[in-house]
BANU-388285 format. One record per residue: x, y, z of N, C-alpha, C, O in turn. Coordinates in steps of 0.2 Angstrom, whole numbers, plus 5000, padded with zeros to 4 digits. Atoms other than C-alpha are relative to their C-alpha. Layout:
! residues N
XYZXYZXYZXYZ...
END
This chain:
! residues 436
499650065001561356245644500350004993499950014988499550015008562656235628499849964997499949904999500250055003561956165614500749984995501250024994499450045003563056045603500150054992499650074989499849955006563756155587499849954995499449964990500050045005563756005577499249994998498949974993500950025004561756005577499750064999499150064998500649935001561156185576500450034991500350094989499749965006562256225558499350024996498849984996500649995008561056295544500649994993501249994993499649995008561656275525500450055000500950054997499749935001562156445527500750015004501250045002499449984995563356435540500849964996501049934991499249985001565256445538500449965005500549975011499650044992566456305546500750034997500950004991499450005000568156385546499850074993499450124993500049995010568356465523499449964999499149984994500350065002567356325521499150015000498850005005500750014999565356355515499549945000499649894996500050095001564156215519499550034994499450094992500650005008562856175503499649935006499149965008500750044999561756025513500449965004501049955004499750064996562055895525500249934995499749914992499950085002562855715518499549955003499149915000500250074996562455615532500150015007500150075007499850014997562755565549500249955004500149905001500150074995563055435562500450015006500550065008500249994993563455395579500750045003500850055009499449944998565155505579500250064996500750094997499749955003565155615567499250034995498749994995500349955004564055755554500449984994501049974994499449965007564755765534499550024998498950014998500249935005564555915525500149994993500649984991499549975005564555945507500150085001499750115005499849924998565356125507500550034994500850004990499449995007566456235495500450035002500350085006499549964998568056295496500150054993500350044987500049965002568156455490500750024995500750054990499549985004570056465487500349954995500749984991500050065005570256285477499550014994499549984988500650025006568456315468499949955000500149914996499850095001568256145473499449985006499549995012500550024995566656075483500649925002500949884998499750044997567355965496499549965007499049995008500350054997566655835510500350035009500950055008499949984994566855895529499749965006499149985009500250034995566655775542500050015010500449995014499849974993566355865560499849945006499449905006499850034996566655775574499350005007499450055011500449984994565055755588500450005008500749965010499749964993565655855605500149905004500649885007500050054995564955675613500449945001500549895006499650055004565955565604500650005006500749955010499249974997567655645611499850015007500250005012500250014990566655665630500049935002500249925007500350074997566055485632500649995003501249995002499650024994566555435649500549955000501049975003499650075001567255265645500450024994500850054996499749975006567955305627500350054996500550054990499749945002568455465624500650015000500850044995499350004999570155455628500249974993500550014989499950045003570255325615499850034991500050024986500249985006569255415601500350075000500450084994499549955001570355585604500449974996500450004991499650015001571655475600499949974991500349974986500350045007570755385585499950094997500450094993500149945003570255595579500750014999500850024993499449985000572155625581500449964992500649984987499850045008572655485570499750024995500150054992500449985005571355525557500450094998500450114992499849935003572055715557500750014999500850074997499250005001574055655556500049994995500450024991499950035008573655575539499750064997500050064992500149955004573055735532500850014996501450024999499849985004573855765517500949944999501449944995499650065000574955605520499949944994500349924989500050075004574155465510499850034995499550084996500249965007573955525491500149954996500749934993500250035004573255395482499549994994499050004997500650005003572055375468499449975002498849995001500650044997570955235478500250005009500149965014500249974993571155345494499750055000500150094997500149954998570055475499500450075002500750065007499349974995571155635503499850035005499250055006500349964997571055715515500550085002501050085005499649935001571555905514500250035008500850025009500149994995571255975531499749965007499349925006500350024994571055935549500250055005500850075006499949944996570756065561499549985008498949975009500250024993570556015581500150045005500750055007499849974996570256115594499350005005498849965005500650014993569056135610499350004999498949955001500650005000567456185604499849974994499249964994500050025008567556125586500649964999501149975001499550045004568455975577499749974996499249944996500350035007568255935559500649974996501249974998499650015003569055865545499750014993499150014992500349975005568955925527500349944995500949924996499950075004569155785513499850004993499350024990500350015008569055755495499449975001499349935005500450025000567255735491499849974994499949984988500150065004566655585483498949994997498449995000501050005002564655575473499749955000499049955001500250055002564655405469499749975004499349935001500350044997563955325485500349965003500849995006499650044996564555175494499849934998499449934994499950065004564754985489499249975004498849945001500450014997563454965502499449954998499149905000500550035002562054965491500049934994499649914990500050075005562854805481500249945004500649905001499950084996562954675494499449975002499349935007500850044999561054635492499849954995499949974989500350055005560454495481499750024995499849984989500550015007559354565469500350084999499950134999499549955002560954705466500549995000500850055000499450015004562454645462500350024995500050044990499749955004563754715454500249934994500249874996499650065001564654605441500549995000501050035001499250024996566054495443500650044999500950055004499449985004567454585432499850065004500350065008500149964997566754745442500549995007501150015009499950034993566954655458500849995001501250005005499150015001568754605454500150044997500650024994499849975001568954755448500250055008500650095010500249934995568454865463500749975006501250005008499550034995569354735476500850004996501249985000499250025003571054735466500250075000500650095004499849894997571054935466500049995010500650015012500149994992570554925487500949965002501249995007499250074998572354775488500450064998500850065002499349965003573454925478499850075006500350105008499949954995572755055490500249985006500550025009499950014993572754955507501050005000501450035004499150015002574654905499500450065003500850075007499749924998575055075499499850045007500150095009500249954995574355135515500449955005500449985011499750054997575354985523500850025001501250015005499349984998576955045518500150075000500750094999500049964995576555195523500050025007500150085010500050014995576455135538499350005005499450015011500749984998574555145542499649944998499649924993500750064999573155005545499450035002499350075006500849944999571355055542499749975007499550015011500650044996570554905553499250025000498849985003500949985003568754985548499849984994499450024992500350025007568454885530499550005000499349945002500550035003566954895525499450034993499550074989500249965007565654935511500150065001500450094997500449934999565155095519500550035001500550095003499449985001566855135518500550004994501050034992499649985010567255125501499450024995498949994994500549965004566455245488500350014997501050004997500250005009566155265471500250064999500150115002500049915004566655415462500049994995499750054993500250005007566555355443499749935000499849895005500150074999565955195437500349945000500049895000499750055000567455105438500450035006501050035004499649994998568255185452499750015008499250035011500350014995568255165469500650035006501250035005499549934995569055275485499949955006499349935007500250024993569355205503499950055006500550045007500349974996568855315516499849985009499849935011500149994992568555335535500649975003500649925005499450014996570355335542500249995005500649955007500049964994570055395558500349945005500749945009499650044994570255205566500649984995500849924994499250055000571855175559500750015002500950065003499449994995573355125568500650024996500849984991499449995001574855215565500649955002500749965007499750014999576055105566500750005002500949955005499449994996577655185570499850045006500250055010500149984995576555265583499749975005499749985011500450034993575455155592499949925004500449875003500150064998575055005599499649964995499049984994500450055005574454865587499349965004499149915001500550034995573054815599499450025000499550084998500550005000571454825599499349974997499349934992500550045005569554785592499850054998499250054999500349945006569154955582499849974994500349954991500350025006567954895568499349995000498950025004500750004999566354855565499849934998499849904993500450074998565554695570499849934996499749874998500150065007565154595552500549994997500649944993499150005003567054645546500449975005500949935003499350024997568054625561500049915000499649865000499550045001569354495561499849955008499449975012500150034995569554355573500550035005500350045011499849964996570854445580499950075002500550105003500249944997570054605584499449985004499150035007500550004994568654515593500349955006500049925011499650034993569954425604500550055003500850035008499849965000570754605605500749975000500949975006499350015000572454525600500350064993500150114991499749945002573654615591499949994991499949934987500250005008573254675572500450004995501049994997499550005005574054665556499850044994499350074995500250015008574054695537499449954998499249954993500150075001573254525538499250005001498749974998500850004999571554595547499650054995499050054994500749965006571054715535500149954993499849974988500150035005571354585521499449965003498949975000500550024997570154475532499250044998498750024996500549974999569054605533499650054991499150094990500249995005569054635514499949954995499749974990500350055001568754465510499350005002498949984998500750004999567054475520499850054995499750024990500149955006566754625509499849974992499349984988499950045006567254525493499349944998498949934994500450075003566154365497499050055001498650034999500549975000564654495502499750034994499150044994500349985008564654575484500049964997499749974992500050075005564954405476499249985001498949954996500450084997563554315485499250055004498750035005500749974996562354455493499849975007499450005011500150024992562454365510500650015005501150025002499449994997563454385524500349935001499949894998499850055001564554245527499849975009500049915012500150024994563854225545499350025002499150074999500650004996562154215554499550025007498950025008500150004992562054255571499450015003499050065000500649964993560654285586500250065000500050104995499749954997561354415593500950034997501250034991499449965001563054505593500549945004501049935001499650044996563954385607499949944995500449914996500050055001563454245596500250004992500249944989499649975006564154345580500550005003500249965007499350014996565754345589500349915001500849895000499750075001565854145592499949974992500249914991499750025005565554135573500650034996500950004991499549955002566754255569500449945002500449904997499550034999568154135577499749954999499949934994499950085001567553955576499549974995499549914995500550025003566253945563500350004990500350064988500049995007566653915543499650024997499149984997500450005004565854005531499849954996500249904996500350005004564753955518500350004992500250054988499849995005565753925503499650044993499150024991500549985002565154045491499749984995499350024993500350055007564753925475499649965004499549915000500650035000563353845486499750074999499550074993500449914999562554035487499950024994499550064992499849935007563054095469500249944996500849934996499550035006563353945454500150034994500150004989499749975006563954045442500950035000501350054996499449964999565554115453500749944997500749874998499550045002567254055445500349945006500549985011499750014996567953935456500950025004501250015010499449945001569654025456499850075006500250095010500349944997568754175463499549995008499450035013500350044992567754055479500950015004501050055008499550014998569754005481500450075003500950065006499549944997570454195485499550015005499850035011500549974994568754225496500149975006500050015011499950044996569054085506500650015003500650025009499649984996570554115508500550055003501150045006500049924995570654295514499749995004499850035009500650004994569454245526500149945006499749925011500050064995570354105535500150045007500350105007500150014992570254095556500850065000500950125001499550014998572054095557500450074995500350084989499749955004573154255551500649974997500750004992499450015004574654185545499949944995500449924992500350055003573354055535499850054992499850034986500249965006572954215523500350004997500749954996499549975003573854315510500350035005500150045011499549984998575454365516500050055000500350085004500049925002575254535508499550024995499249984991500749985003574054635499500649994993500349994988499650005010575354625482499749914997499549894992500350065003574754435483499349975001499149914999500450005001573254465486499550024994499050004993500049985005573254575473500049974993499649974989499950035007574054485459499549914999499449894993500550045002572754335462499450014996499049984993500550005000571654425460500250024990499949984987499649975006572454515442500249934995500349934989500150075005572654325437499349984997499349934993500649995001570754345433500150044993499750034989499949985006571354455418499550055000499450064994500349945000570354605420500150075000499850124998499849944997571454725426500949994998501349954995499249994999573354775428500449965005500149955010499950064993574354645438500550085004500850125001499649984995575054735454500850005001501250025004498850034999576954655452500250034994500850024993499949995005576954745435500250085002500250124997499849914998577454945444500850014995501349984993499749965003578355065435500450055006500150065012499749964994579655175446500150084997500450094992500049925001579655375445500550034995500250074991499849995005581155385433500049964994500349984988500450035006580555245421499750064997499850094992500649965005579055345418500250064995500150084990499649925003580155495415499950004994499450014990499850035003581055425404499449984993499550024988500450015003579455335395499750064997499650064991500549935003578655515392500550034995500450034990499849965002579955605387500149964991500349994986499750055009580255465370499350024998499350014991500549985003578555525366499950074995500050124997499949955005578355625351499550085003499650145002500649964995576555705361500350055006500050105008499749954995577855775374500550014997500949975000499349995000579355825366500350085001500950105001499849944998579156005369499750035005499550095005499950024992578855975388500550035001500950024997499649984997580056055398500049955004499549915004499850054996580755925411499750005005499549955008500549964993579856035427499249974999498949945003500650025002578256015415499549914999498949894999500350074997578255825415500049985005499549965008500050014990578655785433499350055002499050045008500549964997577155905434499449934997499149905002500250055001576155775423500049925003499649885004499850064995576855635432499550005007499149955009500450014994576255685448499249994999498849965003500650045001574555665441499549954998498949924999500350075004574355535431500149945004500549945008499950084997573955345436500349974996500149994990499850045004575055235429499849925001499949895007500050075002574455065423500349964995500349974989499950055007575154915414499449935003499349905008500450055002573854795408500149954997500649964994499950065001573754635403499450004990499050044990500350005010572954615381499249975004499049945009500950025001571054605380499850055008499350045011500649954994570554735396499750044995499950054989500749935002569154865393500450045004500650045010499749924994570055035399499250024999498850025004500649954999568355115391499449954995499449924989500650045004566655035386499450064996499250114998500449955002565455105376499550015003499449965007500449984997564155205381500050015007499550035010499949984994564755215398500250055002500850074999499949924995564855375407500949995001501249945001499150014999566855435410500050064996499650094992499549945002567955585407500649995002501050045004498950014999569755485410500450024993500050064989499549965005571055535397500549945001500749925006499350054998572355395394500450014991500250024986499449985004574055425385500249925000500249895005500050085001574455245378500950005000501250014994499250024999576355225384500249934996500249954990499950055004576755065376499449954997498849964999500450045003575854935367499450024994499650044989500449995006574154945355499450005003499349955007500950025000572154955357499650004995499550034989500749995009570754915346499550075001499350095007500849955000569355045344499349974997499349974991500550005003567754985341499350015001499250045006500749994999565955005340499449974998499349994992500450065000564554885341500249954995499949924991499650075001565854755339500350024994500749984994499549975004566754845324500550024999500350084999499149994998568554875323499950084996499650084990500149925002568555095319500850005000501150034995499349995001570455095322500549975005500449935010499450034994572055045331500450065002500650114999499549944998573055145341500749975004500749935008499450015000574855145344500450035007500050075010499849994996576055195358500150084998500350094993499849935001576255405359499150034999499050094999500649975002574155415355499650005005499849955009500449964997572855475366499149984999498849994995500950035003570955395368499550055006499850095010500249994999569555465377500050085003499850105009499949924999569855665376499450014997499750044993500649965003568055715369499850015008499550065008500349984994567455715388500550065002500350115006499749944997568755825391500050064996499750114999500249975005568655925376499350025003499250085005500849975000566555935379500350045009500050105011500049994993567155975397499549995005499450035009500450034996565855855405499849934999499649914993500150075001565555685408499749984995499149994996500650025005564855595393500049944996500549934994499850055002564455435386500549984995500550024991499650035002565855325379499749994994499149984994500349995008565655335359500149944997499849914993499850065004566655165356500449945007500649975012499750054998567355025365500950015000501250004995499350025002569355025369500449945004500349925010499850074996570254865373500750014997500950034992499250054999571954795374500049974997499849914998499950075006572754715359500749955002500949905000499450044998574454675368500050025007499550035009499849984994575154715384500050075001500550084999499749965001575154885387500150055007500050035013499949984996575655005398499650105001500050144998500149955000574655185401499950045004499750015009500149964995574355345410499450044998499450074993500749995000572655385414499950075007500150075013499949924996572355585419499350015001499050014995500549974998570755645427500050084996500450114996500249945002570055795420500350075005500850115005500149984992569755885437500850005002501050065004499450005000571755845439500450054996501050074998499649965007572355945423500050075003500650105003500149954993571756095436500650025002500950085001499550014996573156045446500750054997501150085001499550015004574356095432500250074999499850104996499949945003575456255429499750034994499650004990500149965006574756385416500549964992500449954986499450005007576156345404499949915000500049894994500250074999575756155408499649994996499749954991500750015004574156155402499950014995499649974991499749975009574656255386500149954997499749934992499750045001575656125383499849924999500149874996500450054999574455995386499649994993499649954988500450005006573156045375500450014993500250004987499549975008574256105362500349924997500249904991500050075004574755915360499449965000499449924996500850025005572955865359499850004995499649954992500449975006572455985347500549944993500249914988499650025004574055905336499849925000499749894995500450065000573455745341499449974996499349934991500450005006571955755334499849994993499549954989499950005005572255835321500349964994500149954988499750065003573355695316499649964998499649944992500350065000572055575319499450004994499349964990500649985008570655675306500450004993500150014988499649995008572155685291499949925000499749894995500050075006572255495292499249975001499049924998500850035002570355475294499950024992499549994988500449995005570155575280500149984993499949994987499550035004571455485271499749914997499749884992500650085001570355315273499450024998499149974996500749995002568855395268500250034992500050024987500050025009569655465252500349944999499849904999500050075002570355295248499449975001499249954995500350035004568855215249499450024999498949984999500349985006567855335239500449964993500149934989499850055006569155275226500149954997500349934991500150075001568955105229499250004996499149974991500850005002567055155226499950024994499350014991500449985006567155225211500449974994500249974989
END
């Protein structure tokens, strides 16, 4: 009798170039691997596919087509708060998919009561998931499977969406169905009517008021009797459950999560920018367009001996944000190795409440993690003195970058710096001579 491949692997074995290092996880369609890719240098996440999954009598047909989808977006969605995914490789006796691997874990373990995240967190995480779903909408793609166990952690402020596999292509398929998972799905995915944008905002409002509030917003017996509160029962507004939640913040949860889909946000940009009226973050309506940025870098003193090929090279890496005055990009003593290049506006520096300096547009904060070349507590506090606008580059990214790139790279660091120690030491003799 043929046993299943996906259950006899050892560590040792080899799916494809790909070695594995340990199992992740499992569940009831699939195997993840951590594993390494040899010709990236780069350990990566490999999600194999169980034989039984794709035979099941009744559903197979539909889960073929659910793996399919999952394996067209390869190398399609390329977001910072989407998982990528590198590889998908299907064929008769073996079907895997090979994926950015993520460490941080899953939102999972913070929709418990006596684990909550905090709010600015929470409206941080959800306002990233609004710019990702955003993006993944007009690219044409609907997840329909929102939920914690589907959004992972990779640093402490950052958060990746994950498990593709149910989402409807939209120039390809039929918008119909109830793919999801039972405490998220929408009303209309347990009426199997037809989906939208409108039901993964639903479906990340239950998410939202779950990490606000530690409960679910419904109670059921059973499964059929979670399905009649699912359409006819009001939640629990979440300032009975939670008195300290802003009432601003009840008011977006509520209503992502109405019955009625044309009751919701209209669009995740307006879902996003409510949430971005909270002040914590970058408003979504504030994007920058590919030759702006140019444009923005090239006036920079840090790149002026950039070739034009070599910033379009940095471009494709970097996140660009504009922020609103008074955000935290980096807090002290928090873990982090981002890199931000402060395209316009001003930050404070400081250190247990301290003012240590101001930085100006064209300067550079949080380079000693990259410098150390590994993640290490935040030394000072940076916040937002005006509006500003910056791009924030992952270490692990710089990688990505030609030889003559990187040169180029550090070579304006090192000048950067240097700059930054001539005027420290410029303030420290001045006030020795005030001292004396």
């Amino acid at each position: 009798m043929p046993t299943d491949r996906t259950q006899s692997m050892s560590p040792k074995t080899y799916i494809g170039t790909y070695r594995l290092i340990r199992k992740l996880g499992q569940g009831g369609t699939s195997l993840v691997y951590l594993a390494y890719d040899p010709f990236k240098d780069r350990e990566v996440a490999i999600k194999v596919i169980k034989q039984e999954f794709l035979d099941d009598p009744r559903n197979g047909r539909q889960n073929h087509k659910q793996l399919e989808n999952e394996a067209a977006l390869a190398g399609k969605l390329v977001h910072p708060n989407i998982v990528t995914t590198y590889e998908a490789v299907l064929s008769e006796d073996l079907n895997y998919i090979v994926m950015e691997y993520v460490s941080g874990g899953t939102l999972e373990k913070y929709i418990h009561p006596d684990n909550l995240l905090p709010l600015d967190r929470v409206v941080e995480y959800m306002f990233k998931c609004c710019r990702a779903l955003n993006y993944a909408q007009f690219k044409g793609v609907i997840h329909r499977d929102i939920k914690p166990a589907n959004l992972l952690l990779s640093r402490p402020n950052e958060i990746k969406i994950t498990d593709l596999g149910a989402a409807i292509r939209l120039d390809l398929e039929q918008t119909h169905g109830s793919v999801g998972s039972p405490n998220y799905m929408s009303p209309e995915q347990v009426r199997g009517d037809e989906v939208s944008h409108r039901t993964d905002i639903y479906s990340l409002g239950i998410v939202m008021y779950r990490l606000l509030t530690g409960r679910s917003p419904y109670t059921p017996k059973n499964l059929a009797h979670l399905y009649q509160q699912i359409l006819y029962e009001t939640p629990v507004p979440p300032t009975q459950l939670r008195n300290d939640l802003p009432p601003q913040l009840e008011r977006i949860v509520m209503l992502a999560i109405q019955k009625d889909p044309a009751k919701r946000f209209d669009s995740w940009r307006d879902f996003g920018n409510e949430l971005a009226e909270l002040g914590h973050f970058e408003k979504s309506d504030l994007e920058i367009n590919e030759s702006e940025k140019f444009i923005a870098l090239r006036k920079l003193e840090m790149f002026e001996d950039f070739s034009d090929l070599e910033l379009w090279e940095l471009l494709r890496i970097g996140e660009w944000q504009k922020q609103p005055a008074k955000t935290v990009l980096v807090r002290e003593e928090e873990m982090g190795d981002a890199i931000y290049i402060l395209i316009e506006g001003g930050v404070n520096v400081t250190r247990s409440n301290r003012l240590l300096n101001t930085l100006n547009s064209g300067n550079c904060f949080g380079e000693m993690a990259y410098i150390s070349r590994r993640k290490m507590p935040r030394s000072a506090t940076v916040a937002a003195n005006t509006e500003i606008t910056v791009m924030k580059i992952m270490p692990d990214q710089l990688v990505q970058l030609s030889d003559r790139c990187q040169l180029h790279f550090n070579q304006a660091f090192l000048f950067t710096l240097a700059d930054r120690l001539r005027i420290a030491d410029e303030r420290v003799a001045q006030m020795s001579n005030e001292f004396h």
